[in-house]
Residue frames relative to the residue before (quaternion, step in Angstrom):
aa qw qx qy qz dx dy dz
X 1.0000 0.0000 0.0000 0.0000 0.00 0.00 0.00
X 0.3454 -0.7583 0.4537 0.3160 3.43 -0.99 0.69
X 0.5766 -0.7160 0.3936 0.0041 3.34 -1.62 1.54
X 0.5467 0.5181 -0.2067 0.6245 2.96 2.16 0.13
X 0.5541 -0.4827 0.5144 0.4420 3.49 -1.42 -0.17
X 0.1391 0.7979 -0.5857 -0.0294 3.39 -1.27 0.92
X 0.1768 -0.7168 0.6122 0.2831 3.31 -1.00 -0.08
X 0.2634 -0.5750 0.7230 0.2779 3.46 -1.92 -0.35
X 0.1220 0.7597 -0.6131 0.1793 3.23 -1.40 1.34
X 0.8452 -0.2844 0.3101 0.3294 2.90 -1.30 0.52
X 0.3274 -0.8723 0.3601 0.0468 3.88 -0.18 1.01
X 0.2136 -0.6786 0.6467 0.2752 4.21 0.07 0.17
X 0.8188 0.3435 -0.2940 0.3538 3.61 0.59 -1.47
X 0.8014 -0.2707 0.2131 0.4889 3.64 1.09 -0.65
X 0.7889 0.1780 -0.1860 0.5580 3.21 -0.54 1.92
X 0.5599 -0.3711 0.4478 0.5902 2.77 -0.98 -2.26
X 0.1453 -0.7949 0.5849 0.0702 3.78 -0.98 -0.16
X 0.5702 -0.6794 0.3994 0.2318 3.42 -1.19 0.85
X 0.2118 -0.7942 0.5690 0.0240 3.92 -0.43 1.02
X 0.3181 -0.7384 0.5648 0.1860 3.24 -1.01 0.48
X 0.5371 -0.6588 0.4621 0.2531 3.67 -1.09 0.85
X 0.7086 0.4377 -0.0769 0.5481 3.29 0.95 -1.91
X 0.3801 -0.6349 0.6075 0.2888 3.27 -1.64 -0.80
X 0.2429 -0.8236 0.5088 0.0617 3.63 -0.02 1.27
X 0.4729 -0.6953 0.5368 0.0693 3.09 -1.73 0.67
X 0.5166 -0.5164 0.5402 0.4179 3.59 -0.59 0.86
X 0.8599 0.0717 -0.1136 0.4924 3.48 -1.64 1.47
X 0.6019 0.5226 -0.4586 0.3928 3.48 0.78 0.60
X 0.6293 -0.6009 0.3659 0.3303 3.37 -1.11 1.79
X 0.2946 0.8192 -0.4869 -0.0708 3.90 -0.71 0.05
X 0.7821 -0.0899 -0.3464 0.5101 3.36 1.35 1.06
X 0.1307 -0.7825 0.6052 0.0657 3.39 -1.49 0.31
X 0.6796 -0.4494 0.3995 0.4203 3.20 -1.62 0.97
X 0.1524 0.6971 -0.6962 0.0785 3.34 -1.27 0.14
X 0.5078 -0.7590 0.3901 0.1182 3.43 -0.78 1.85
X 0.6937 0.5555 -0.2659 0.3734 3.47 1.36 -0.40
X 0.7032 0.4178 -0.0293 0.5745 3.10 1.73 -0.22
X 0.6813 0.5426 -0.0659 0.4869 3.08 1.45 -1.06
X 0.1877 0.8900 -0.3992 -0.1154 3.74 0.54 0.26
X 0.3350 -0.7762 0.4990 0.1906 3.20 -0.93 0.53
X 0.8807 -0.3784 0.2757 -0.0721 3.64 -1.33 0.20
X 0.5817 0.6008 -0.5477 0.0257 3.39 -0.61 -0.37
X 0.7238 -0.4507 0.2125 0.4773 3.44 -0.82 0.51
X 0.5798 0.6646 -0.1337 0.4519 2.83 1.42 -1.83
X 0.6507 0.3711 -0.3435 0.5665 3.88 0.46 -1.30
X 0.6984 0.5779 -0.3149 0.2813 3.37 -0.09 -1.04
X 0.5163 0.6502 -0.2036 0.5189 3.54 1.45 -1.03
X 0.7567 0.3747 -0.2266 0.4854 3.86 1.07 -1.29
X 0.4221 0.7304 -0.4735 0.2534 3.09 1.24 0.10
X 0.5213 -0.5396 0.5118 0.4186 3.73 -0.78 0.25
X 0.4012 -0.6169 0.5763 0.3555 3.94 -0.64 0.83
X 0.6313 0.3379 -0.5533 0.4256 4.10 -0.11 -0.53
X 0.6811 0.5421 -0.3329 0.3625 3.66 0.42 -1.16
X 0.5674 0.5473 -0.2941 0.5404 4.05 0.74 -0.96
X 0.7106 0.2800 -0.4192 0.4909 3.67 0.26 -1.19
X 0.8401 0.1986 -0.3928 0.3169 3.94 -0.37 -0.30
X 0.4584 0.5866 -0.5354 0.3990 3.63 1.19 1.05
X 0.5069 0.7223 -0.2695 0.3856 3.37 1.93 -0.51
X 0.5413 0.5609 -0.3761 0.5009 3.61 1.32 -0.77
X 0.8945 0.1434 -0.1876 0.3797 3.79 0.50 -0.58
X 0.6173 0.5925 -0.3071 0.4166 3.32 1.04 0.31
X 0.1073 -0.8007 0.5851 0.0701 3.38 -1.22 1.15
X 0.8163 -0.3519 0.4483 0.0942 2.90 -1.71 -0.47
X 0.1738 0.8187 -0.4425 -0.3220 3.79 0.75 -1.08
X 0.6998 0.0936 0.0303 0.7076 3.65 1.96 -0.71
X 0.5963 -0.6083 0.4104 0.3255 2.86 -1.36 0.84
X 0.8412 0.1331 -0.2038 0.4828 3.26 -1.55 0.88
X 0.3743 0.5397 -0.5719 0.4916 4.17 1.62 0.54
X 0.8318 -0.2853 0.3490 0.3240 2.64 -2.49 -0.03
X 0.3425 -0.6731 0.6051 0.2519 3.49 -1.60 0.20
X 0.3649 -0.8104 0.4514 0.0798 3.62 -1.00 1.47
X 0.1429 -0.8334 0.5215 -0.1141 3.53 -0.45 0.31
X 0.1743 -0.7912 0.5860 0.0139 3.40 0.17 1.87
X 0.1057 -0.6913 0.6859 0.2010 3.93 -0.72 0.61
X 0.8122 0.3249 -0.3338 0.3513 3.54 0.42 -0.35
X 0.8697 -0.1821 0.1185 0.4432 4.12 -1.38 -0.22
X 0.6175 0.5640 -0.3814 0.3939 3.54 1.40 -0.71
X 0.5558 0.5656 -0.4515 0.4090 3.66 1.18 -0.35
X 0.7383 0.4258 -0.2865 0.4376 3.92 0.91 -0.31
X 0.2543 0.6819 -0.5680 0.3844 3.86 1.56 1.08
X 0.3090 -0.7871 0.5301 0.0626 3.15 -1.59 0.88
X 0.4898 -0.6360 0.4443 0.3978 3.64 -0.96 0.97
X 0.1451 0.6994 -0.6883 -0.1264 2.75 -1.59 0.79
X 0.5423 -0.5081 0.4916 0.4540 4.11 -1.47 0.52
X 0.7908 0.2273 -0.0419 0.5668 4.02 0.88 -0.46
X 0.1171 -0.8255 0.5461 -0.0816 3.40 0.73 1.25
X 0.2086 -0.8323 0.4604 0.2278 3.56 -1.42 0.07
X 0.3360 0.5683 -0.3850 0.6449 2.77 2.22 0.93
X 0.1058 -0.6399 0.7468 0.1473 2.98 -1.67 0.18
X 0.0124 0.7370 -0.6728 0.0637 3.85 -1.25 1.06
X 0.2125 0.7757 -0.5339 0.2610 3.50 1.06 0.82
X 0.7318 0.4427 -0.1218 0.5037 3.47 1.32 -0.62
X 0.3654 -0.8172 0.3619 0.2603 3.60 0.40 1.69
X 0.8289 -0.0637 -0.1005 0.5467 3.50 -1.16 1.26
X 0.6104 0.4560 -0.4482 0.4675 3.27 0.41 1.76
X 0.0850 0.8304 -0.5506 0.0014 3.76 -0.52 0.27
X 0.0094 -0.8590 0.5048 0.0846 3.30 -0.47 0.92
X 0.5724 -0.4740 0.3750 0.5541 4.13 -0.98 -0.45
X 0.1374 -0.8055 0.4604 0.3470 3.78 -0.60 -0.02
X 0.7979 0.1309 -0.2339 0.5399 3.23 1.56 0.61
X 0.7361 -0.2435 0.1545 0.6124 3.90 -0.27 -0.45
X 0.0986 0.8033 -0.5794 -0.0969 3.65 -0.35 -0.57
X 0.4017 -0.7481 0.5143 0.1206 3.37 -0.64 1.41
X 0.7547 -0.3920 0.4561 0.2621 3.63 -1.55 0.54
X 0.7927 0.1475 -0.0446 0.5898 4.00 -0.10 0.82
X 0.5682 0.5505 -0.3902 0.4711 3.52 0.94 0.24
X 0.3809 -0.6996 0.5495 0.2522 3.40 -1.25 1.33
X 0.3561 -0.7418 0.5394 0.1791 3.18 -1.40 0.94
X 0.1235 -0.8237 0.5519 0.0394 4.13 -1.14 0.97
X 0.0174 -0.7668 0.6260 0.1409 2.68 -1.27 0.11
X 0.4273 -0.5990 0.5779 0.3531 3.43 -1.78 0.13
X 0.3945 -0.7687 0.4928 0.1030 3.01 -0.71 1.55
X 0.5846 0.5315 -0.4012 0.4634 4.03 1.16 0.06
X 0.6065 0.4649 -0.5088 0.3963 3.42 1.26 0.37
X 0.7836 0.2150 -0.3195 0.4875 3.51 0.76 -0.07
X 0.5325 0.5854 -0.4011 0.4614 4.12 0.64 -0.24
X 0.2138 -0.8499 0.4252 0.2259 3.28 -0.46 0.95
X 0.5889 0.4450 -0.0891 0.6688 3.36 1.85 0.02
X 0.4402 0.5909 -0.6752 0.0349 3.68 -0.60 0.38
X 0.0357 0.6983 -0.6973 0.1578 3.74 0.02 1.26
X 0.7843 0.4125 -0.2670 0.3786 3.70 0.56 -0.69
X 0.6576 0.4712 -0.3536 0.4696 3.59 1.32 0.18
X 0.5026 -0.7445 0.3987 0.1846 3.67 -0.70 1.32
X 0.8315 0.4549 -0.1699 0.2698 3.23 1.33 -0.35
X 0.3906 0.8318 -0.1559 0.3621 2.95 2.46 0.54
């Protein structure tokens, strides 16, 4: 979940997308896993899901490794957008930091091929 102020709005890149309240600092923490919000997975759990219910948990949920747990953002971080030049960094499991300044009102991205261990099935990667 993200450890900053955010909103959800209206998107340029697609949809909606996550904004920041504040202005962040290059290398500054601005989300983490967190078990109360965050859900996790097993193939198996995931499987009892109800199939109507699974397909619109499917829009935000990844992978982190193949054949790992499935993740499940319950809160605003599930509505970040891909970007080839993100201004997040999540190379660093259940962490996300700024990778550079990020001004007040600015949507926040990420590349999603640093944590999805698969994105063969998204057209826009």
């Amino acid at each position: 979940m993200f450890i900053i102020p955010v909103f959800v709005a209206p998107s340029p890149i697609s949809g909606v997308g996550v904004f920041t309240r504040t202005n962040i600092e290059k290398g500054q923490l601005i989300w983490r896993f967190d078990e109360r919000f965050d859900l996790i997975f097993t193939e198996e759990e995931w499987n009892t899901i109800p199939f109507d219910v699974r397909n619109e948990l499917e829009i935000h949920a990844w992978r982190s490794v193949i054949d790992g747990p499935i993740y499940y953002e319950s809160t605003a971080g599930r509505f970040i957008n891909h970007s080839r030049s993100p201004n997040t960094d999540f190379t660093r499991e259940g962490l996300g930091f700024a990778r550079e300044r990020i001004p007040e009102n600015t949507e926040l991205t990420s590349d999603y091929r640093e944590f999805m261990a698969d994105c063969s099935h998204l057209d826009f990667i």
